[in-house]
N, C-alpha and C positions, 0 to 999 in steps of 0.2 A: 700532252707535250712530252717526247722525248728528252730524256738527262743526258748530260750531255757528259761524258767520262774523259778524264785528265788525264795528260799522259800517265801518270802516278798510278790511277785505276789501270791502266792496261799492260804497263811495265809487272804492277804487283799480282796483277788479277788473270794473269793467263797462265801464269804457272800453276795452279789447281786443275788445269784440263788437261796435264800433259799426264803423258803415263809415269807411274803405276796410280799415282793421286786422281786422275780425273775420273767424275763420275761414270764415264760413259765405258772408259779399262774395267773399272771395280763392276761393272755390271755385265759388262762380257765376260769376266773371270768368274763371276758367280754363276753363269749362265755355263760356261766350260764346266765347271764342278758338279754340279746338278746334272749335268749333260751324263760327264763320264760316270758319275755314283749310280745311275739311274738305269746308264744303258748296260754298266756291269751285270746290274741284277734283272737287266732284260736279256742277257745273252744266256742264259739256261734255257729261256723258251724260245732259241731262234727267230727273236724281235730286236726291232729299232722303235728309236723317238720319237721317227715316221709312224710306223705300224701304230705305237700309243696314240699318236694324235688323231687319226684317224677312227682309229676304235673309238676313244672318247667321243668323236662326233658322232659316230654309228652310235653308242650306247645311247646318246642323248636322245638323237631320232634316225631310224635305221629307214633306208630306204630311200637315202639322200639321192639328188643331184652327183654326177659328179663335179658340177661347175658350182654348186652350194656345199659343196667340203671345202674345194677350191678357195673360196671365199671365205669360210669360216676360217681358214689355216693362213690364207694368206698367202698361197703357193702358187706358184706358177705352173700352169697345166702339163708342161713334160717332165715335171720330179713328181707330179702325182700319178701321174699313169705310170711311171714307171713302182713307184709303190703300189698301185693299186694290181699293178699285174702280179708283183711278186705274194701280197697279201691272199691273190685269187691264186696260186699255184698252191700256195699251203693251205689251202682250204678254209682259210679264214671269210672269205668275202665269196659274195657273185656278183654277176651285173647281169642287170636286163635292162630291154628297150623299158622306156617308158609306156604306157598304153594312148596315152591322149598324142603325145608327141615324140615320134620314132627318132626324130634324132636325139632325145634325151635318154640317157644312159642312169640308172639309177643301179646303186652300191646298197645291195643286203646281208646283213652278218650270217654266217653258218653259224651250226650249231658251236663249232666249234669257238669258232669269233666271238659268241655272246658265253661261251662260257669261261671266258677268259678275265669279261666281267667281277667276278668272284674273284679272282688271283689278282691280277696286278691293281687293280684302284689300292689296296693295301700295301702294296712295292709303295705305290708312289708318295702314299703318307708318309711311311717309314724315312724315305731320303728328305723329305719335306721337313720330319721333326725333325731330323740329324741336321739340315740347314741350319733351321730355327728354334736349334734349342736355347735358348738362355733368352728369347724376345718373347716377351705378355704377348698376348692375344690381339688384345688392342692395337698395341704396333707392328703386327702382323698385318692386321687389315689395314692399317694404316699406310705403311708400303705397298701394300699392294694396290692400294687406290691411289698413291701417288704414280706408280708404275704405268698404270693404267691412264693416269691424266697427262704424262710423260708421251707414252706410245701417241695416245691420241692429236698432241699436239703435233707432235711430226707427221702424223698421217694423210 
């Protein structure tokens, strides 16, 4: 049975949503900050946020779909070919047909792609402690599993 909220509750209770207080600002701004710390220290090697996320899924399992990045990232398929073509002109990526199924397009790391492996997973620690420094561990993972139950419910 839904409760049923007084004017009182809604007069008091909405002004926590409003910007710069509401949670949904303070996590766009945290999400800006991260963004910009992050893509700082990816512009010496002529990368975005994009290229990161994607490499991550290549690192994970290389040989993807392009419609299974798509999905892992949650992208819409003309921001990703447009990353994937750019990532395949610097020599990070290739694409071949699939062998079973020719309209399937599959994304494999160059040597170069995979040896980037080594360098930036360590960028991304670095801006991650400098997020979290002063949070235990515990409530690290703990927001983050909140984060995650968060996403999931709006999904």
């Amino acid at each position: 049975m839904a409760t049923r909220t007084t004017g009182l509750d809604i007069a008091t209770g909405w002004q926590t949503v409003l910007a710069p207080h509401g949670m949904g600002y303070r996590i766009k701004l945290l999400s800006q900050l991260l963004a910009r710390n992050f893509q700082e220290r990816l512009d010496p090697f002529g990368l975005t946020i994009f290229h990161w996320v994607v490499l991550c899924c290549l690192w994970e399992e290389d040989g993807l779909a392009i419609s299974s990045i798509g999905d892992k990232l949650q992208q819409v398929g003309g921001t990703l070919t447009g990353v994937l073509d750019r990532m395949e002109s610097r020599g990070l990526i290739r694409r071949e047909r699939d062998q079973q199924d020719r309209r399937v397009w599959r994304i494999w790391l160059t040597d170069a792609g995979r040896d980037l492996k080594d360098i930036l997973p360590p960028i991304a620690v670095e801006v991650r402690e400098q997020a979290m420094q002063g949070i235990a561990v515990e409530d690290r993972e703990r927001l983050s599993a909140l984060v995650d139950l968060a996403i999931a419910n709006l999904s």
